[in-house]
C-alpha positions as CSV (number, residue, x, y, z in Angstrom):
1,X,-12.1,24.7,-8.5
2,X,-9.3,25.3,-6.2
3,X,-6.4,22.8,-5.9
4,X,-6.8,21.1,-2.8
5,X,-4.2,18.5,-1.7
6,X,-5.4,15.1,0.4
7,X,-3.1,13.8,2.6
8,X,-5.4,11.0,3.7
9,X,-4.1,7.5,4.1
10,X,-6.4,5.6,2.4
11,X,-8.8,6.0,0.1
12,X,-6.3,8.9,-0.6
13,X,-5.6,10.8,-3.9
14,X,-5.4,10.1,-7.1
15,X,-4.0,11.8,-10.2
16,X,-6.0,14.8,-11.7
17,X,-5.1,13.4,-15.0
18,X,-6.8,9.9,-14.0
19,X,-9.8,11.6,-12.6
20,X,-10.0,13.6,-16.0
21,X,-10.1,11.0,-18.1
22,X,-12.6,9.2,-16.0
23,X,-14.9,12.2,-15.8
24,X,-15.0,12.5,-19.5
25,X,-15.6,8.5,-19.9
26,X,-18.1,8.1,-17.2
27,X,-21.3,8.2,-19.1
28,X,-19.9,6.2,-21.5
29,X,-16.7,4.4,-22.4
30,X,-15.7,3.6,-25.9
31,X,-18.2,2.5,-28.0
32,X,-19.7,0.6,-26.0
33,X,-22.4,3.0,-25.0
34,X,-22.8,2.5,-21.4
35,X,-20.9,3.4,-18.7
36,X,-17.4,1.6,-17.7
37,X,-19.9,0.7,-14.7
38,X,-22.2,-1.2,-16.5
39,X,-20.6,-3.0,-19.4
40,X,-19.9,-6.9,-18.4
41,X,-16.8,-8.1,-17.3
42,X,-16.6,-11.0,-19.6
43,X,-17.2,-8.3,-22.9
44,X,-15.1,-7.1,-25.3
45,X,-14.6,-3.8,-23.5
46,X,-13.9,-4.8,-20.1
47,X,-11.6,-7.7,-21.1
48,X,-9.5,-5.5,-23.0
49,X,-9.4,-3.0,-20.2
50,X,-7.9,-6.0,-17.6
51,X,-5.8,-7.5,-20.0
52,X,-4.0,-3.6,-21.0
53,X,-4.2,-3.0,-17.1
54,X,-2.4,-6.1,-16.5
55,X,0.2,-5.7,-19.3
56,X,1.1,-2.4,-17.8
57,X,1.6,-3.4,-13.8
58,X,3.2,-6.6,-15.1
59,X,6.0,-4.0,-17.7
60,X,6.2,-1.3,-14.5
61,X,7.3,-3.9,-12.1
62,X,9.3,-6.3,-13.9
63,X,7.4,-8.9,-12.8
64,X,8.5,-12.6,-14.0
65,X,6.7,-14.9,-16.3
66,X,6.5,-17.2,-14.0
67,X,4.2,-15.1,-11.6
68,X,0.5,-14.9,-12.3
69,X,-1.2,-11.2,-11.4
70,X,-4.6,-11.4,-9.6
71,X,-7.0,-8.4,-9.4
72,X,-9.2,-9.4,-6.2
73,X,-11.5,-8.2,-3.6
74,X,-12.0,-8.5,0.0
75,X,-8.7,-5.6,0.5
76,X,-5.6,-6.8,1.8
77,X,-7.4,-7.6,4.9
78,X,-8.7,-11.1,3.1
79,X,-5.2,-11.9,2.0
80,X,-4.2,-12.3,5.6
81,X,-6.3,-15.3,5.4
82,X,-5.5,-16.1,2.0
83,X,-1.6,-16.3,2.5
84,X,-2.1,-18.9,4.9
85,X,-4.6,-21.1,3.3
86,X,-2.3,-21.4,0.3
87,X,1.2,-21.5,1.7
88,X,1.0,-23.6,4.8
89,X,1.0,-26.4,1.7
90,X,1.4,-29.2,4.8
91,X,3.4,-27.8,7.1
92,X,2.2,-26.5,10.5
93,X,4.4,-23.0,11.4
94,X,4.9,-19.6,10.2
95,X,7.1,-17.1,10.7
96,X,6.1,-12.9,10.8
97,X,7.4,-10.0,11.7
98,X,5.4,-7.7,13.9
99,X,6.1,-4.3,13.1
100,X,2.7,-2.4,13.5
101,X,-1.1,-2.6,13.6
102,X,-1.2,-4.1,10.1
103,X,1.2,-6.8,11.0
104,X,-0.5,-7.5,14.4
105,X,-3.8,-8.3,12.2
106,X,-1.7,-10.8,10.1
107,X,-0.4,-12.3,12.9
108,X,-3.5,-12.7,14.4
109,X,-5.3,-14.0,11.7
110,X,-2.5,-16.2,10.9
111,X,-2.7,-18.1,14.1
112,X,-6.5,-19.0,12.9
113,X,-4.0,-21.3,10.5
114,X,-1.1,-22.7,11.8
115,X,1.5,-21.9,14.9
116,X,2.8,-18.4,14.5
117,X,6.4,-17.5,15.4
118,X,6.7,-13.7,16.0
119,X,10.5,-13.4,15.1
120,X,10.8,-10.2,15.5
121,X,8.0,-7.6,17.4
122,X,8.8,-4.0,17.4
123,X,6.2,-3.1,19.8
124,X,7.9,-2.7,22.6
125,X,9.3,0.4,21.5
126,X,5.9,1.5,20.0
127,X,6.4,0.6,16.5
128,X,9.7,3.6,16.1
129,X,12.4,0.9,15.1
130,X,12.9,-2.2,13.8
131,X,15.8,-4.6,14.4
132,X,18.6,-5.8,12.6
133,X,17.8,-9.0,10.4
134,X,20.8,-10.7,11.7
135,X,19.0,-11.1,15.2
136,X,15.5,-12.1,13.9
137,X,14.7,-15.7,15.6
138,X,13.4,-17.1,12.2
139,X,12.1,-20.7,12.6
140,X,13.6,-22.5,9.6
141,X,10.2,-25.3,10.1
142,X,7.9,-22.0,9.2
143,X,6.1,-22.2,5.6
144,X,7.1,-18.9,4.7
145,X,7.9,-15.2,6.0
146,X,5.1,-12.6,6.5
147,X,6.1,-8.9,6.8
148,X,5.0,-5.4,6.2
149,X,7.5,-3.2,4.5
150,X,6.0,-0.2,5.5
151,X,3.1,0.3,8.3
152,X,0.5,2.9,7.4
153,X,-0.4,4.5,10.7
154,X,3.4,4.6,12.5
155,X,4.9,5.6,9.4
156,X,7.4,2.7,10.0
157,X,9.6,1.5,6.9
158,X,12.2,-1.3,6.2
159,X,15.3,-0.3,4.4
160,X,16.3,-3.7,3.7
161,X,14.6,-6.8,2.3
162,X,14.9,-9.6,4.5
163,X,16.8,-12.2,2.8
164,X,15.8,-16.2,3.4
165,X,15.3,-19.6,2.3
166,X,11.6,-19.5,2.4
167,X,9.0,-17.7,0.4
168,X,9.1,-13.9,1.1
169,X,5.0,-12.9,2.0
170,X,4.8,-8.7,1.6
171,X,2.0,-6.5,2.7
172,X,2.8,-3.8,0.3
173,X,0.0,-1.5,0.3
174,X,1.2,1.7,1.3
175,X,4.2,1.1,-0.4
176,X,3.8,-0.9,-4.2
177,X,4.8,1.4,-7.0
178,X,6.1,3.9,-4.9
179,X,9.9,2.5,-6.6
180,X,11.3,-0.7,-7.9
181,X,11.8,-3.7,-6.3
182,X,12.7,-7.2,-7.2
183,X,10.0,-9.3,-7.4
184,X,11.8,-12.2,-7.9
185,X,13.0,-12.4,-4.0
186,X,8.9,-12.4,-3.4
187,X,6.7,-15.7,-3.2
188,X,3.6,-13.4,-2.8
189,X,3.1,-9.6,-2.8
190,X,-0.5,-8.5,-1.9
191,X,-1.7,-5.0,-1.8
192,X,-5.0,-2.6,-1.3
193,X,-5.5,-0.4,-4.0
194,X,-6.5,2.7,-2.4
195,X,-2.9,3.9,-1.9
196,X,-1.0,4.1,-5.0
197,X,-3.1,2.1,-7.0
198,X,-6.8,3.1,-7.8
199,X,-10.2,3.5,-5.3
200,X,-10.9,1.1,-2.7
201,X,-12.5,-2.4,-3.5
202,X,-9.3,-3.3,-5.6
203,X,-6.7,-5.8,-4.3
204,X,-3.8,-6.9,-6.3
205,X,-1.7,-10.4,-5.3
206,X,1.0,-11.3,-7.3
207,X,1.9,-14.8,-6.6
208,X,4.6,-17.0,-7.5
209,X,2.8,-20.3,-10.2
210,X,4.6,-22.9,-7.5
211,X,2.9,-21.6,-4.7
212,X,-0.5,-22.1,-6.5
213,X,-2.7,-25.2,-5.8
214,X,-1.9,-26.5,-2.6
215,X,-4.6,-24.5,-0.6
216,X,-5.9,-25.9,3.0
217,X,-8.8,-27.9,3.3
218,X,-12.3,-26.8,3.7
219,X,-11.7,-23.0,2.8
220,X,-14.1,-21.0,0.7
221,X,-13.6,-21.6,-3.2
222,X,-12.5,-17.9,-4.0
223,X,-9.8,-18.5,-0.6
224,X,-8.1,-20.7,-3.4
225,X,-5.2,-19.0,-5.8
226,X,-5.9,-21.8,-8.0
227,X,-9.3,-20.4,-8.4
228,X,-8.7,-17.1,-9.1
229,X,-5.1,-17.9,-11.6
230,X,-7.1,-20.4,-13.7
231,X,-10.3,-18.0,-14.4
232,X,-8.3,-14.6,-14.8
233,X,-9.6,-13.1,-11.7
234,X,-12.9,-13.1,-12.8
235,X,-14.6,-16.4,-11.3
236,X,-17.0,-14.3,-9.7
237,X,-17.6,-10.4,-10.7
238,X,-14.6,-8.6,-9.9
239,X,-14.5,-4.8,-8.6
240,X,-14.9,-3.4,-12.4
241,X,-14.8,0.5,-11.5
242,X,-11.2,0.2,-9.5
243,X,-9.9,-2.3,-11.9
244,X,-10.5,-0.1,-15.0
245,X,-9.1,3.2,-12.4
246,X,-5.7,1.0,-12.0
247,X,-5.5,0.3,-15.6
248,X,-5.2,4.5,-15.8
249,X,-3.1,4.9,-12.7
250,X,-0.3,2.5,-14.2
251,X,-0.6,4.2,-18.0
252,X,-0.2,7.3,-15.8
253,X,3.1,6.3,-14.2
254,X,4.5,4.8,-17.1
255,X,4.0,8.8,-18.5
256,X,5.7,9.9,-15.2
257,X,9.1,7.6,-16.6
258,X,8.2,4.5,-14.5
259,X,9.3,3.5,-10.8
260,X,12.5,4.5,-11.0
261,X,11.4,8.3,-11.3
262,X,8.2,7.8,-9.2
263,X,11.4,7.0,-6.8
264,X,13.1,10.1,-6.8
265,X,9.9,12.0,-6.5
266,X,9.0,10.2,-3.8
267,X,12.1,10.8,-2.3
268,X,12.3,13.8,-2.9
269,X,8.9,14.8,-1.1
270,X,9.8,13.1,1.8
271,X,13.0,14.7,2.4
272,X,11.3,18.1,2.3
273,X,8.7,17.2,4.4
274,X,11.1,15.8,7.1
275,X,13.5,18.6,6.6
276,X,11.0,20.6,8.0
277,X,10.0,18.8,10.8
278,X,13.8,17.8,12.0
279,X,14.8,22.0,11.3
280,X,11.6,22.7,14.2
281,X,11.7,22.8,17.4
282,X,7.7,22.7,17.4
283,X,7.1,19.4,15.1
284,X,8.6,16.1,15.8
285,X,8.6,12.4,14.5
286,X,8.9,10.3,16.9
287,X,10.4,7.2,14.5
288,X,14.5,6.0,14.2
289,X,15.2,7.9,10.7
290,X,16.8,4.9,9.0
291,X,13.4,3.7,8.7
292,X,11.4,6.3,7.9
293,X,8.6,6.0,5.3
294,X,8.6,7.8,2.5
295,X,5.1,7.1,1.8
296,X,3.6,7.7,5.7
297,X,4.9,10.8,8.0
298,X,3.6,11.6,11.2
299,X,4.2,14.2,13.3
300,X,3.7,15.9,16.7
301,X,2.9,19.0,18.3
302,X,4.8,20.7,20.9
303,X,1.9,21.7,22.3
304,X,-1.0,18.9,21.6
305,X,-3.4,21.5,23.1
306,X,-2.9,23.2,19.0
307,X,-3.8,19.8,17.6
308,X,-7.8,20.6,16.7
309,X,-6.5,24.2,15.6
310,X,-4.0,23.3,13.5
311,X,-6.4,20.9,11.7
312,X,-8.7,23.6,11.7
313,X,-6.6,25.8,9.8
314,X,-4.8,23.7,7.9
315,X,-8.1,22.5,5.7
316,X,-9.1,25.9,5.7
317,X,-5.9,26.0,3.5
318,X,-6.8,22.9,1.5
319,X,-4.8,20.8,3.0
320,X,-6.8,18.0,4.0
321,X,-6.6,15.0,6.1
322,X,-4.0,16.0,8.3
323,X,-5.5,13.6,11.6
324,X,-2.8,11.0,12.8
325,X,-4.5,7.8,14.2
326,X,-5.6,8.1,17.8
327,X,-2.9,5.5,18.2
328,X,0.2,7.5,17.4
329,X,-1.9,11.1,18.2
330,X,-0.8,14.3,16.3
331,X,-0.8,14.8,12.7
332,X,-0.2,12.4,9.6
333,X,0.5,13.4,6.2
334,X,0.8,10.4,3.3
335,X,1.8,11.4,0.7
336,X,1.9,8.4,-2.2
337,X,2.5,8.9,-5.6
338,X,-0.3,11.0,-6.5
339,X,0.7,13.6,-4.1
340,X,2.9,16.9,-6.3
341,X,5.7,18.2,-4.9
342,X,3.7,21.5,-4.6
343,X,1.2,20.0,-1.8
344,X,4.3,19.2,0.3
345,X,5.6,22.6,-0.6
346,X,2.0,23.9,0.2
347,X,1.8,21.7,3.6
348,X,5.9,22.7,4.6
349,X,4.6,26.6,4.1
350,X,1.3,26.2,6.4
351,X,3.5,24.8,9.0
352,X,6.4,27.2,9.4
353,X,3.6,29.6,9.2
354,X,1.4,28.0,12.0
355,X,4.8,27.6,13.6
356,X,5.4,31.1,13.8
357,X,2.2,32.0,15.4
358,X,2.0,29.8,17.7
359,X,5.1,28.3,18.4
């Protein structure tokens, strides 16, 4: 089969070594003779599975005994309704940062809660920069402190953590495991797996135990972190397939060296891929570079005329993809951790190339 390279957003790639192991278990997985698919969550097999997966994500991130780990459903599109059931805990204000299209859905759905104040909104200059943190109008009445530290479709990413006397909320799906972070400055961290983590239908929350119990009245019984923390994430069936997927992606960075190397790599791919846009007069990005994401780069076109051509080609070449959202236009390329240096190095190639033909 020929190495292609998938530069999709989300559900993008995973590790050839994680999709080996899969294919060789998927009729059957251990002893168990049946199919990681169909053994029961509450067996031997599976419980085993979430409690190794767990063990892992818990040693990669440092994460603090004092946090519980919940593997949920519903994507992190059901924790912007979560956070606020279970953090208001009596008061009547938030505070979030509105930074991109994933932030704007948190907001919105946060005002279904509580009174939201936007303290700081880069949408005025189209989601390319985000303020200082010394001139965010935080509300110090507000429950705690939504924000996204990097936004998927702008390719927009904080260098800095904001620093506060409330909880710390993070949407971290397109950026969790991609290097370390303290998770100790976090009340709750929440993120999609189909990043960096596993296949779609996987969300992980990691949530501080004194923000647990307190949830709003008259939500749904699975809204409640209390509900989920006391039966191990399995009060109703979980997503089995993309829980037992994660439990390989996090052996599989733990190969790698951990976060602090899946940092460098990261890095490292970035850089070249930017290189090569900022050294062209034919591809831009239209973001400030102090807060470019590592995880998320778009680009433009000179010419937007080449855009369907350039896609065209480019998964001719295996490179597949490529399609920035209609809201940004041009190209996208995300490349998480799953992504090798050699697809960047394949993707920087096809452009100078494409460049030189029709630039």
């Amino acid at each position: 089969m020929t190495q292609a390279y998938n530069f999709s957003a989300g559900p993008a790639m995973l590790p050839r070594q994680v999709l080996k192991k899969i294919q060789q278990e998927l009729l059957e997985y251990g002893n168990s003779k049946a199919s990681v698919m169909e053994i029961s969550h509450r067996g031997f097999d599976f419980m085993e599975i979430a409690q190794r997966s767990e063990k892992d994500l818990r040693e990669l991130m440092h994460i603090p005994g004092n946090y519980k780990v919940l593997f949920l459903q519903g994507g992190a599109s059901a924790q912007f309704s979560m956070v606020p059931a279970n953090l208001l805990r009596g008061k009547t204000k938030a505070n979030y940062a509105h930074t991109g299209h994933w932030s704007k859905k948190a907001i919105a759905e946060g005002r279904r809660y509580c009174d939201v104040n936007i303290c700081t909104d880069s949408s005025s200059n189209k989601y390319t920069d985000i303020e200082d943190f010394a001139d965010w109008n935080i509300d110090p009445d507000g429950a705690y402190l939504h924000y996204t530290p990097n936004e998927t479709i702008a390719g927009l990413e904080f260098d800095y953590t904001p620093d506060l006397d409330m909880p710390l909320v993070a949407d971290m799906s397109s950026t969790i495991l991609s290097r370390e972070i303290d998770v100790s400055k976090y009340g709750v961290i929440y993120a999609g797996a189909q990043k960096n983590i596993g296949p779609a239908g996987l969300t992980v929350v990691i949530v501080r135990e004194d923000l647990i119990g307190q949830v709003v009245d008259s939500q749904p019984t699975l809204f409640d972190y209390s509900t989920q923390a006391n039966n191990d994430s399995m009060y109703n069936t979980p997503a089995t397939f993309s829980w037992y997927v994660a439990g390989y992606v996090f052996e599989w960075i733990k190969e790698q060296g951990g976060l602090s190397v899946m940092a460098k790599i990261n890095q490292t791919k970035a850089q070249t891929l930017y290189r090569a846009i900022d050294n062209s007069d034919f591809y831009s990005n239209p973001v400030a570079s102090k807060y470019r994401s590592w995880m998320n780069v778009p680009f433009l076109l000179a010419d937007e005329k080449l855009n369907e051509l350039f896609l065209e080609r480019s998964t001719d070449a295996n490179l597949l993809t490529l399609k920035g959202h209609r809201s940004v236009g041009g190209m996208r390329a995300s490349i998480y951790n799953a992504m090798p240096q050699e697809g960047v190095d394949a993707l920087v190639d096809f452009m100078n190339n494409f460049e030189k033909d029709y630039g």
